[in-house]
BADO-559780 format. One line per 4 residues: number of its first residue (from 1); their letters; for each residue x, z, y of C-alpha. Coordinates in Angstrom, 1 decimal. Layout:
# residues N
NUM	A	X/Z/Y  ...
//
This chain:
# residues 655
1	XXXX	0.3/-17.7/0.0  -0.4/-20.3/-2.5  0.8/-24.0/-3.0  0.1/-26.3/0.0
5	XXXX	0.1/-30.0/-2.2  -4.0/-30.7/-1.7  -4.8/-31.6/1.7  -8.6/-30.9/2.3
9	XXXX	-10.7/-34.1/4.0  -9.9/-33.7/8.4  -14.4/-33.4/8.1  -13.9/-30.6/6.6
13	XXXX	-11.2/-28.8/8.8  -13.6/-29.8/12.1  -16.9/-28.2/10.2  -14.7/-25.4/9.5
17	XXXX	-13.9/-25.3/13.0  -17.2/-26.1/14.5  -18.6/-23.3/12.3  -15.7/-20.7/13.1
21	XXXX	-15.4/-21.1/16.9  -13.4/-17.9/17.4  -10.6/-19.2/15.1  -7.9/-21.4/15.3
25	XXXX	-7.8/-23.5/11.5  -4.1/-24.6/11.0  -4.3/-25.6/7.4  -5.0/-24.9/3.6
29	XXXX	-2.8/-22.6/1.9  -4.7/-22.5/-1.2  -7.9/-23.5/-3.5  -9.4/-21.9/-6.9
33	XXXX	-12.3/-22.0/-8.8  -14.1/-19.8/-5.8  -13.2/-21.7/-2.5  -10.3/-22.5/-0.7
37	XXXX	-8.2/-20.6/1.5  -6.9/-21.2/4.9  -4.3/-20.4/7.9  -5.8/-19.6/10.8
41	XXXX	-5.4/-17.9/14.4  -7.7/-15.5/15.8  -6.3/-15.5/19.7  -8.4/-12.7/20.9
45	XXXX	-6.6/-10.6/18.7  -3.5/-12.4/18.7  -3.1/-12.5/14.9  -2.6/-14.8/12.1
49	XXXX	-5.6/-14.7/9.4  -6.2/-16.1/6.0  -9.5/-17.5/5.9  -11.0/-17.5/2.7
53	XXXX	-14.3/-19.5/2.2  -16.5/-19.7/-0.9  -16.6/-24.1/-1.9  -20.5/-25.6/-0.8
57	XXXX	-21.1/-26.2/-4.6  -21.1/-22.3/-5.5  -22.1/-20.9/-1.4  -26.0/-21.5/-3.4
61	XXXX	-25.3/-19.7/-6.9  -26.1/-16.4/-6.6  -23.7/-15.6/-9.3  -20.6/-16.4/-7.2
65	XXXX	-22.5/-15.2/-3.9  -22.2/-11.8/-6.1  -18.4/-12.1/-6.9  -17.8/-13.1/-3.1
69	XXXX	-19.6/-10.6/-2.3  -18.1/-8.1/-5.0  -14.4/-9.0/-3.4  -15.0/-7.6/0.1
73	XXXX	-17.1/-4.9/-0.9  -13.7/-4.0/-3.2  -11.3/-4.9/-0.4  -13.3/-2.8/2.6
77	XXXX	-12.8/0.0/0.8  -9.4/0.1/0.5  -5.9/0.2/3.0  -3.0/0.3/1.5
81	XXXX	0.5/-1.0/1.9  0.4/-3.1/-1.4  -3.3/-4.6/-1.1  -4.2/-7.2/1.3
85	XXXX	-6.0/-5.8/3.8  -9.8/-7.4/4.8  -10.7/-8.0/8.3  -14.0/-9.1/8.3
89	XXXX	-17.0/-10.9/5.7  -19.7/-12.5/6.2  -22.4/-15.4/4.7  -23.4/-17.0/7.7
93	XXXX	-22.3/-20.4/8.6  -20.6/-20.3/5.4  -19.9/-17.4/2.6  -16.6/-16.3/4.2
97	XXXX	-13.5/-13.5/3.7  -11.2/-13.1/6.8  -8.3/-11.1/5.3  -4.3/-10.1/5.9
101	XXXX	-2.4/-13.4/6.2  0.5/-12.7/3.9  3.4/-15.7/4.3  5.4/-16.2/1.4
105	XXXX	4.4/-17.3/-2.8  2.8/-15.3/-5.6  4.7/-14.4/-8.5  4.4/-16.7/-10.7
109	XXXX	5.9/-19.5/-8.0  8.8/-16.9/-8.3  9.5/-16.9/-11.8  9.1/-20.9/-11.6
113	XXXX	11.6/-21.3/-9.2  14.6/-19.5/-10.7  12.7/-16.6/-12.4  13.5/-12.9/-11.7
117	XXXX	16.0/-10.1/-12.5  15.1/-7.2/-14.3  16.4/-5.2/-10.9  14.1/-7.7/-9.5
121	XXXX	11.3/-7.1/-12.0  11.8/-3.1/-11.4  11.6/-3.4/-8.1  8.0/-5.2/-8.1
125	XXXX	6.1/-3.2/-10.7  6.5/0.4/-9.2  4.5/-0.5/-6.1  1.8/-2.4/-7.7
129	XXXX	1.2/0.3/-10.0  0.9/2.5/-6.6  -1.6/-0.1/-5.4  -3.5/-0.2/-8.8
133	XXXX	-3.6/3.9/-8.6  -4.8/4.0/-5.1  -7.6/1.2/-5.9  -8.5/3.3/-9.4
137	XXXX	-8.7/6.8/-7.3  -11.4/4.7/-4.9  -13.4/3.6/-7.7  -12.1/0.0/-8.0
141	XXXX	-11.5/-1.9/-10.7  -9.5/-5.3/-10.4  -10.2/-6.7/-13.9  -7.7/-10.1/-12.9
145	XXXX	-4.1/-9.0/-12.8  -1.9/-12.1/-13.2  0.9/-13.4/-11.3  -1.1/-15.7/-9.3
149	XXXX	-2.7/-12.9/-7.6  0.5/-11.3/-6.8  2.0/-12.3/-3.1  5.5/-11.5/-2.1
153	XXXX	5.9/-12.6/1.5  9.4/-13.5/3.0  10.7/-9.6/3.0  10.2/-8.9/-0.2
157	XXXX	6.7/-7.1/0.3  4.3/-6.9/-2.3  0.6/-7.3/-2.0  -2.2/-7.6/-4.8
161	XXXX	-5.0/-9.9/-3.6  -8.1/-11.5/-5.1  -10.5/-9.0/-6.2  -13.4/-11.5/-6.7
165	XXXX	-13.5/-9.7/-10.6  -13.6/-6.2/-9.4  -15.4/-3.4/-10.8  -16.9/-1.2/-8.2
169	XXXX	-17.4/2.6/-9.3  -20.1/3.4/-7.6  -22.3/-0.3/-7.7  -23.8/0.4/-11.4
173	XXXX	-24.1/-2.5/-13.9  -23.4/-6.0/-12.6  -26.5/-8.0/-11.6  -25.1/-10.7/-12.7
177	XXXX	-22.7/-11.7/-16.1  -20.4/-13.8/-14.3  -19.5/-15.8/-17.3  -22.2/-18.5/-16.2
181	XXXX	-20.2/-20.7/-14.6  -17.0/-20.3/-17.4  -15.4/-17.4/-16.0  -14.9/-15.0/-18.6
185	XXXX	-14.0/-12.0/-16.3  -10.3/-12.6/-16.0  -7.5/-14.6/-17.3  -7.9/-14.2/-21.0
189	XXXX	-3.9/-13.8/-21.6  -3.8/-11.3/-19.3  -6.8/-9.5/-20.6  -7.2/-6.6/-22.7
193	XXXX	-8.5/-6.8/-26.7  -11.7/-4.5/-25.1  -12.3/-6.7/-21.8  -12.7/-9.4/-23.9
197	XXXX	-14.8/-7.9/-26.9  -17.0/-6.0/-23.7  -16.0/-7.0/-20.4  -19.1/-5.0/-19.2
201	XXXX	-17.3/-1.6/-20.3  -13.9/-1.9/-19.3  -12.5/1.0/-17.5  -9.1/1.2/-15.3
205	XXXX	-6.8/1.4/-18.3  -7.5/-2.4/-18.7  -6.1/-2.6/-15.5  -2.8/-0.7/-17.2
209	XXXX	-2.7/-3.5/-20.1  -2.9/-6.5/-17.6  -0.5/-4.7/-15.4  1.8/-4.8/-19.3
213	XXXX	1.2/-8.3/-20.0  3.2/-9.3/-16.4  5.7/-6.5/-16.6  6.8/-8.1/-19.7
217	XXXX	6.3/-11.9/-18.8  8.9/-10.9/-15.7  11.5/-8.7/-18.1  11.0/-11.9/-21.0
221	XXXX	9.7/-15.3/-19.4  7.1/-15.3/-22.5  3.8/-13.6/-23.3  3.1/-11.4/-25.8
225	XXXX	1.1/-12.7/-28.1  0.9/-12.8/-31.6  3.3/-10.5/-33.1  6.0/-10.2/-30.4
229	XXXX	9.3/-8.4/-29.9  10.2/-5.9/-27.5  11.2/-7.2/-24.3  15.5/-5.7/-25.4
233	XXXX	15.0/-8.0/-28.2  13.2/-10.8/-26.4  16.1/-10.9/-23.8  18.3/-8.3/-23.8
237	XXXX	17.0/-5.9/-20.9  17.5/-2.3/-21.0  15.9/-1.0/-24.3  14.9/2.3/-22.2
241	XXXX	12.1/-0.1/-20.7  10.4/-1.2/-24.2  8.4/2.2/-25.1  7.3/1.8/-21.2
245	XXXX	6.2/-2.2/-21.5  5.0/-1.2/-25.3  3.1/1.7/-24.4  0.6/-0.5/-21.9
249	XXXX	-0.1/-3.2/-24.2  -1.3/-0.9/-27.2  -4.5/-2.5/-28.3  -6.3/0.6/-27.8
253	XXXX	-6.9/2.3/-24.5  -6.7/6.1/-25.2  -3.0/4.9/-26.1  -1.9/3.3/-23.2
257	XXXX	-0.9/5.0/-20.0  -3.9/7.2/-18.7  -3.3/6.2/-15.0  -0.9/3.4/-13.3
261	XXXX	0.8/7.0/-12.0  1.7/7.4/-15.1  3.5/4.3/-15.8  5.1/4.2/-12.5
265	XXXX	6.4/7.9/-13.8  7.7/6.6/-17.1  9.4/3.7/-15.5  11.2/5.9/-12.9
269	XXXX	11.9/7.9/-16.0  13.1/5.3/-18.2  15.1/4.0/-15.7  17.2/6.9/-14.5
273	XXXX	17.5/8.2/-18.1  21.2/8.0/-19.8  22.2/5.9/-22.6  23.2/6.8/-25.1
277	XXXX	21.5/9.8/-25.0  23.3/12.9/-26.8  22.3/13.9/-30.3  21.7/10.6/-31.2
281	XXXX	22.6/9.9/-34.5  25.8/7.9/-33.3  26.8/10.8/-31.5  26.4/12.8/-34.4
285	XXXX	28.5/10.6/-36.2  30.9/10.9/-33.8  31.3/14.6/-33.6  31.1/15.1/-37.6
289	XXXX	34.7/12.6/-37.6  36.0/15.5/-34.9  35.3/18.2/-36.6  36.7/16.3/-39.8
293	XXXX	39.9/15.6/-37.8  40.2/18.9/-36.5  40.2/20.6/-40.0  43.3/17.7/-41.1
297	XXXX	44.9/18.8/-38.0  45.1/22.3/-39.2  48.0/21.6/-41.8  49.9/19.8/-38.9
301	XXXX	49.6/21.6/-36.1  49.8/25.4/-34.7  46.5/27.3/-36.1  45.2/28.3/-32.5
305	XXXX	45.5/24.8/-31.1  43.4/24.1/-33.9  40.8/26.4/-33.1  41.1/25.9/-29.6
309	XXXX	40.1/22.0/-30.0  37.5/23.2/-32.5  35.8/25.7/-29.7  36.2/23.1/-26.9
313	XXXX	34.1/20.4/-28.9  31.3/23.0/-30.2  31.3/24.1/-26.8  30.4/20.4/-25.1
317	XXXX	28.0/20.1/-28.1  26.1/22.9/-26.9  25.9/22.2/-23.3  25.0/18.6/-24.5
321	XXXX	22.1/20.4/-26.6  21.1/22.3/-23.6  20.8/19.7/-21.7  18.6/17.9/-24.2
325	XXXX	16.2/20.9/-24.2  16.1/21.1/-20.1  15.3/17.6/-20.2  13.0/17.4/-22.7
329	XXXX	11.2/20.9/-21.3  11.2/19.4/-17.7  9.2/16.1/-19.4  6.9/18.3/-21.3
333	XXXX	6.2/20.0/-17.3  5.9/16.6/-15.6  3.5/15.7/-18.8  1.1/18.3/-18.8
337	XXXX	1.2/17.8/-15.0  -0.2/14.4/-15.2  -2.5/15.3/-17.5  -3.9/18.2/-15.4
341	XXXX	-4.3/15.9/-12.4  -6.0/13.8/-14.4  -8.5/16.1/-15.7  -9.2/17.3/-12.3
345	XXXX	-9.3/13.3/-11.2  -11.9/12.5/-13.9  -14.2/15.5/-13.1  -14.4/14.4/-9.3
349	XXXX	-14.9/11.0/-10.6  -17.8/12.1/-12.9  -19.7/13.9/-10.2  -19.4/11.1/-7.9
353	XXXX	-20.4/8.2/-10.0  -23.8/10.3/-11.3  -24.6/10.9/-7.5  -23.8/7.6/-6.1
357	XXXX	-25.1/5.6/-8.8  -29.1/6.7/-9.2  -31.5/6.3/-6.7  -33.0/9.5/-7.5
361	XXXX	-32.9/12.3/-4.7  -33.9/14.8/-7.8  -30.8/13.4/-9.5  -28.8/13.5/-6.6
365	XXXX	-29.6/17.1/-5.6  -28.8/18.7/-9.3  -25.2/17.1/-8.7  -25.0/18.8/-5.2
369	XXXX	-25.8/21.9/-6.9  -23.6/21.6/-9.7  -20.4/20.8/-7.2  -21.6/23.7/-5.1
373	XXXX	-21.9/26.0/-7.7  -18.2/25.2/-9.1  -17.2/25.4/-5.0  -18.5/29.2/-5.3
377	XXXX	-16.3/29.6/-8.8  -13.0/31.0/-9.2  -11.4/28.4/-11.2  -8.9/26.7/-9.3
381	XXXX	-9.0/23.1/-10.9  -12.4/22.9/-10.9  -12.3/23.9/-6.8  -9.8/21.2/-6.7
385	XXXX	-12.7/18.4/-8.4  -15.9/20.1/-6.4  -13.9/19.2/-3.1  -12.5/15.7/-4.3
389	XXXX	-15.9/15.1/-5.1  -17.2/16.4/-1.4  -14.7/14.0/0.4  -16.2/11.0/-1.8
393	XXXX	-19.8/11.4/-1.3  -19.4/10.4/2.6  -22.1/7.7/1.8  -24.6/10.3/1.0
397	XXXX	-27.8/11.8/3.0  -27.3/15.3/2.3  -27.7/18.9/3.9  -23.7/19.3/4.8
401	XXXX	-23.4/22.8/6.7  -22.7/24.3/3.2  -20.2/22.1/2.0  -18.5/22.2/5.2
405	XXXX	-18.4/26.3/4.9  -17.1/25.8/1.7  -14.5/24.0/2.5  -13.7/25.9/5.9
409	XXXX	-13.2/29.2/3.4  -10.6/27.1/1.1  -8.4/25.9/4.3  -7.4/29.5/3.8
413	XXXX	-6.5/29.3/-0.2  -2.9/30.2/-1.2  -2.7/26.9/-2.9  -1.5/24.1/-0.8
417	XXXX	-3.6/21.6/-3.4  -6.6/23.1/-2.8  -6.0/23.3/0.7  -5.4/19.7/0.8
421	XXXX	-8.8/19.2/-0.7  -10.7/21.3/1.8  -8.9/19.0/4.8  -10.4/15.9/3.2
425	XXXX	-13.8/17.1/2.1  -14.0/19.0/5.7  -13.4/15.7/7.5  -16.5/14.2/5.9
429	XXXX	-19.0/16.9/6.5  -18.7/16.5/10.4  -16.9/18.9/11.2  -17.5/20.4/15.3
433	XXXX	-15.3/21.6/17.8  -14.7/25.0/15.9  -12.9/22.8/13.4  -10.1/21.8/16.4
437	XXXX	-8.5/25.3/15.9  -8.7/25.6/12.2  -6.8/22.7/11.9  -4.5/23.6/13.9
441	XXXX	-4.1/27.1/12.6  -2.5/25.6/9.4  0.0/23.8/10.7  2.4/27.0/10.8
445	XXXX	1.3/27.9/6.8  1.4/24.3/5.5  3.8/22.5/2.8  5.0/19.0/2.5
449	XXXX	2.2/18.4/0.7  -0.1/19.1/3.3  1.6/17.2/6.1  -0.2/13.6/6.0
453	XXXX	-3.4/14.9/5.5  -3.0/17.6/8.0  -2.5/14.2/10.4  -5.4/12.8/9.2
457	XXXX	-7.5/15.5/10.4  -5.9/16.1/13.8  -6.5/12.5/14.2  -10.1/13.2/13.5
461	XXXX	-10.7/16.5/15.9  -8.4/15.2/18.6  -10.6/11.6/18.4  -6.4/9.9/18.5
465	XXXX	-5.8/11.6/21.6  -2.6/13.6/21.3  -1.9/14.0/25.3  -3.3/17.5/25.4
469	XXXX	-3.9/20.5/23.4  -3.4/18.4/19.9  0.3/17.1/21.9  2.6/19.6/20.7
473	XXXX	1.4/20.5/17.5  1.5/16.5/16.8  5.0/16.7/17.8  6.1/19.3/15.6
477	XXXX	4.4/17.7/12.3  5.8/14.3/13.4  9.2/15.7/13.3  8.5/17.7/9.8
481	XXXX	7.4/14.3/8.4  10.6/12.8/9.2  12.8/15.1/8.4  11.3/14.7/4.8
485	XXXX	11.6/11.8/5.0  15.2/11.7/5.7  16.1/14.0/3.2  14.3/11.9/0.1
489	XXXX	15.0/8.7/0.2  12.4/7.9/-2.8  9.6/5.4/-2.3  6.5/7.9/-2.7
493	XXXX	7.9/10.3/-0.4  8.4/8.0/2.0  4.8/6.9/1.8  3.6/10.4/2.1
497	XXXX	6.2/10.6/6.3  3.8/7.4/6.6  0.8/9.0/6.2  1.5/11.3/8.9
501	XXXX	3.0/8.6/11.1  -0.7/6.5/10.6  -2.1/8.9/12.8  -0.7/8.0/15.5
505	XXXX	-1.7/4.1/15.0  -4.2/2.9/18.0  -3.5/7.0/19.7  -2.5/7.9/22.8
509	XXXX	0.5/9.9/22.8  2.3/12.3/24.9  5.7/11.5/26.6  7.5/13.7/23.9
513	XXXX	6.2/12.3/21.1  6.8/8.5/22.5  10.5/9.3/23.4  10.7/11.1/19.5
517	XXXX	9.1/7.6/18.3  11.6/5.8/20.1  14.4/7.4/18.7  13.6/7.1/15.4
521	XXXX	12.9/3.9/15.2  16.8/3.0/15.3  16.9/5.1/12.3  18.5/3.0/9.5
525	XXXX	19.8/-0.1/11.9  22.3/-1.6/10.7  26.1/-1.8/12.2  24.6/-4.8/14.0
529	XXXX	22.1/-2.3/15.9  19.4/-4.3/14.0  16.3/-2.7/12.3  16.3/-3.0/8.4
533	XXXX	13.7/-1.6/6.5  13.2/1.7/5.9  12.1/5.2/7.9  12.8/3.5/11.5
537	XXXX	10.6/0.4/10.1  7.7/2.6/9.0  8.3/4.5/12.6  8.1/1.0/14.4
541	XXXX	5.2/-0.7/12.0  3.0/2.5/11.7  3.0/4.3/15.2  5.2/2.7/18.6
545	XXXX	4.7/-0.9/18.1  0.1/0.5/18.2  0.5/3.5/20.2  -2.5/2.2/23.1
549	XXXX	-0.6/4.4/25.9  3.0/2.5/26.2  5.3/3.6/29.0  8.3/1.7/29.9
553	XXXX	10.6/3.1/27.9  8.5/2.3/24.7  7.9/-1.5/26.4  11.8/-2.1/26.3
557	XXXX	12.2/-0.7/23.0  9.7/-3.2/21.8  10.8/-6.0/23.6  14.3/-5.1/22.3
561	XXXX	12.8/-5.4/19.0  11.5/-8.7/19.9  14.4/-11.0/19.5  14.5/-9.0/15.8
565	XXXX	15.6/-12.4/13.2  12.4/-11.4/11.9  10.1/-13.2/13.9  6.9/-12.4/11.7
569	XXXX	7.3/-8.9/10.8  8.8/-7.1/13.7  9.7/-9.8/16.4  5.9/-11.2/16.0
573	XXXX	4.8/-7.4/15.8  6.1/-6.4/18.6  4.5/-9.3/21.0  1.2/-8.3/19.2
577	XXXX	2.2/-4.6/19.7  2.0/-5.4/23.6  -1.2/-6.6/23.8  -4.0/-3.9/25.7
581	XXXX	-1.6/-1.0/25.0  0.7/-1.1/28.6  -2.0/0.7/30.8  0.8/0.5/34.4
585	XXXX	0.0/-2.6/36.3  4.2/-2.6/36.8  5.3/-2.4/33.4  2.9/-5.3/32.6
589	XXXX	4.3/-7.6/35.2  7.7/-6.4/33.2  6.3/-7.3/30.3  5.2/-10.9/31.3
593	XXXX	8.9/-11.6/33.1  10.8/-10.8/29.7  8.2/-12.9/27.1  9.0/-15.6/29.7
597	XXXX	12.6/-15.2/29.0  11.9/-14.7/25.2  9.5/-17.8/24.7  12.9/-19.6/27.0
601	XXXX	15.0/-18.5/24.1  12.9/-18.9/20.8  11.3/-21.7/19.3  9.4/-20.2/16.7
605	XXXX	5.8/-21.1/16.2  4.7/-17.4/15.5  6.4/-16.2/18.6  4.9/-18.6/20.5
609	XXXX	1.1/-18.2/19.3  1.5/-14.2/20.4  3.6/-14.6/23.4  1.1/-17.0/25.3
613	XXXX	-1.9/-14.4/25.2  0.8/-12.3/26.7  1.8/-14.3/29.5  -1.7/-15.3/30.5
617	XXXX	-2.9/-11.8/30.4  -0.1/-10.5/32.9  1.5/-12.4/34.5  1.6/-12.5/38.3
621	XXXX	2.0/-15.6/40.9  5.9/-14.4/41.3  6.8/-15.5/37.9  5.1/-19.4/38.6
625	XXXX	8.6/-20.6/39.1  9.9/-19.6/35.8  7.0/-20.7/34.0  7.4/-24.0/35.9
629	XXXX	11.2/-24.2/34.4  9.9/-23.6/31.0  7.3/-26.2/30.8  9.3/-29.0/31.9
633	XXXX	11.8/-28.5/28.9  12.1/-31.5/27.3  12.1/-30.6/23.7  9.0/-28.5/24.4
637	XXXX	5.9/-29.5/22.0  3.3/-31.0/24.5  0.3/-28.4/23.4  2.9/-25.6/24.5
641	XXXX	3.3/-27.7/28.0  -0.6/-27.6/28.7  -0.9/-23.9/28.0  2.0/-23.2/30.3
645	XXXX	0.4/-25.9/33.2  -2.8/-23.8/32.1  -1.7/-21.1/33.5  0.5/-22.0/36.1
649	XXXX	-2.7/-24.1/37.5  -4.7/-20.0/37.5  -2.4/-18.4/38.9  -1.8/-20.7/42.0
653	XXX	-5.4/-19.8/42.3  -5.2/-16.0/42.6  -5.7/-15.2/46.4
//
């Protein structure tokens, strides 16, 4: 994750151990001003950790106790593909994060060691602005966007990381300045003009600035300070990018973009735009000397060829005018749409943050009335905000049976936004067993739109049992989901078939949806027959490899996957996958004979730390003499020989 060059004290790795007895310490991956950072195991759940702990000299400031504190709080709330993800916190034997270990550098290692394409650059910025607009939409703030706190593991995966800075929505003013101990709330060249003037005031749009200072810093290898040019000028990228890089470092925020959305739109914009664009003023230029040559021509030439060049050239003019105008109308359309989501964003957000943040039950209740008094309107934005605003106020101690009527009447609105809405805010006003069948009488009526939250809520009435009455209709909005999928290939889509496919993750499935998981999994192998990336990735990651109810045929397809080149990713995975989710006695005696074979096979260390958990757990006295072949290996690391003696030694003592 970080650079590995300081080597803490060995005292320190056995307090760390002594203190953390559940964990494997390995080594330190990484130290900052807060604490350092550490590779771990955690064997009872087969996984490798990053185990961040706050340094003795701050663990007694309450100051930094806050920011630890501040960091998990921010990361708790959020799961998403582009944010590490926290496991657990705690401040006993020592202040302490256990988070997503993520195995590769941060960005600016990157641009150190060779620097980066503008395809490269372009290929990084879209998903953190999806990560920044997921963590703005659930009242976070990062406030310390740099390229330090930018991981890209060994596939190219993306994750933002160290909130210690973060803003929380709904936590008020901070207790505490956090400029005691010299930390001025960020990076200051990374900081926006208003985070430095008040960093107590910032919003998410600082966010959007920091976000500009790296976009450009990748597309450049400079900064942009001072007076500085556009990032074409600065290096010769695409000049379609600078209004995009410009836009989010404008020195005032109602200037910049209004949401990291927004820029993410721009830069899919900007990107797939056409250069030069027609009725530029070169292209004017151009078709003023044809029209010039045409009317030479006529003293040459037969008059109706004349006229005939003359009406093929005004024609191509006007289809490239018309084009101009569809463009330019379509933009206007996707503009006003942004802004209307916005709107209806920020009034959610309004009536959240008054309730939330006041400890006032008076308070409270006069913004329960105010969202169920919009809930009883007609107007359908502000229907949309009332119900945003329902699903956010989960936290709350509040009478829900009205809400939850509310939003039972809108499951039945003619808009599929607002029906959207009313899934979410439904699913936090406990819904009962009546709720079962209203879910599942939208299946037939509902969009695209509605398909991953749709699988949200039959996770929720179903309790991730999709054996029985929930088994079909699973099915049939599985398949939906991937036949979107299939048919746009574009990032955010994709995300959206992955929503629907995370309802499956820890479920129990039914025989047809397992064989339909298994298929699509081979989706997008290569010629090879091995899995890329892609939809049969996100089928493999999101729902087979943590289905809890594998049969056979989902074992082999995993322990195909297992000798995947990928050994942390998908052959790792898949090992992990296996663990308390092969219910058949059989089929886990299968499952112990081929790891044996595997582990025969593969030296790697990660295969290795999930494969013995495996062996232990099921293997059977029949399979002593292959384990007794593998642990006299000679090139076999001694600690791998005691494990296997380990349990050879408990299994000659089964009866």
């Amino acid at each position: 994750m970080q650079d590995r060059e300081v080597v803490p004290p060995p005292l320190e790795l056995e307090q760390l151990a002594a203190a953390f007895p559940q964990l494997i310490i390995e080594e330190m991956i990484g130290q900052g001003g807060m604490g350092r950072v550490f590779c771990a195991q955690q064997p009872h759940l087969n996984r490798t950790v990053a185990l961040k702990v706050l340094s003795a000299e701050r663990a007694g400031d309450p100051e930094w106790l806050e920011r630890f504190s501040r960091e998990a709080r921010a990361l708790a709330r959020l799961s998403h593909p582009h944010i590490v993800q926290v496991y657990d916190f705690g401040e006993k034997p020592v202040p302490y994060l256990l988070m997503e270990h993520v195995e590769g550098v941060n960005l600016r290692q990157a641009m150190q060691h060779g620097g980066l394409t503008a395809r490269e650059a372009l290929a990084i910025v879209p998903k953190l602005c999806d990560a920044l607009h997921y963590a703005h939409e659930h009242g976070v703030l990062h406030r310390d966007i740099k390229p330090e706190n930018i991981l890209i593991d060994t596939e190219g995966r993306v994750k933002l990381v160290d909130f210690g800075l973060a803003k929380l929505r709904d936590d008020g003013e901070m207790p505490f300045t956090l400029t005691q101990s010299g930390a001025k709330l960020g990076t200051l060249a990374y900081m926006a003009p208003e985070q430095v003037e008040k960093p107590a005031e910032v919003d998410h749009r600082a966010d959007i600035y920091s976000l500009g200072v790296v976009f450009y810093e990748m597309l450049t290898g400079e900064l942009p300070l001072g007076r500085f040019p556009t990032p074409s000028e600065a290096s010769g990228v695409d000049a379609r990018l600078d209004d995009v890089v410009m836009r989010t470092l404008d020195k005032q925020p109602g200037k910049r973009f209004q949401s990291a959305e927004q820029m993410r739109s721009d830069i899919e914009d900007a990107t797939s735009a056409k250069a030069p664009r027609p009725g530029s003023p070169r292209r004017k230029k151009r078709v003023r000397y044809g029209i010039t040559a045409a009317i030479l021509a006529m003293v040459a030439v037969p008059w109706y060829l004349t006229i005939w060049q003359w009406a093929d050239t005004a024609s191509k003019q006007q289809t490239a005018e018309k084009q101009i105008r569809e463009r330019d109308a379509k933009q206007a359309e996707m503009q006003r749409q942004r802004e209307r989501k916005q709107s209806i964003q920020d009034k959610a957000t309004a009536w959240t943050e008054r309730a939330t943040q006041t400890d006032s039950k008076l308070a409270q209740e006069a913004v329960l009335k105010e969202i169920m008094t919009t809930l009883k309107s007609d107007e359908g934005d502000s229907i949309q905000s009332a119900l945003l605003a329902v699903s956010r106020l989960s936290q709350l101690n509040y009478e829900r049976a009205p809400f939850r009527d509310q939003a039972r009447l809108y499951l039945q609105s003619k808009a599929p936004e607002i029906r959207v809405c009313a899934i979410y805010a439904l699913m936090t006003c406990q819904p009962d067993d009546s709720d079962r069948q209203r879910v599942l009488a939208l299946l037939p009526l509902s969009t695209d739109l509605e398909l991953s939250p749709l699988a949200y809520a039959m996770r929720q009435v179903s309790k991730s049992d999709f054996t029985a009455e929930f088994a079909k209709p699973m099915l049939e909005l599985l398949e939906r989901a991937m036949v979107v999928a299939q048919e746009h290939s574009d990032s955010r889509t994709r995300f959206e078939a992955k929503g629907a496919l995370g309802a499956v993750w820890g479920s129990k499935v039914s025989p047809q949806i397992e064989a339909r998981l298994i298929e699509w999994t081979h989706i997008g192998d290569s010629k090879a027959g091995v899995m890329g990336g892609g939809i049969g990735y996100d089928v493999f990651y999101h729902a087979l490899s943590v289905q809890s109810n594998k049969s056979l045929a989902a074992v082999k397809r995993i322990l195909e996957l297992a000798y995947h080149p990928d050994t942390t990713n998908i052959a790792g995975r898949c090992l992990w996958g296996l663990n308390d989710t092969v219910p058949d006695k059989n089929d886990q005696t299968y499952v112990a004979s081929e790891v044996i074979k595997l582990l025969g096979m593969r030296r790697d260390d990660n295969l290795w730390r999930k494969g013995l958990p495996l062996v232990e757990k099921y293997a059977q006295p029949e399979h002593i003499s292959a384990l007794e072949s593998l642990s006299t290996r000679e090139a076999l690391p001694q600690a791998r020989k005691e494990s296997l003696n380990k349990i050879i030694t408990t299994l000659r003592a089964k009866p």
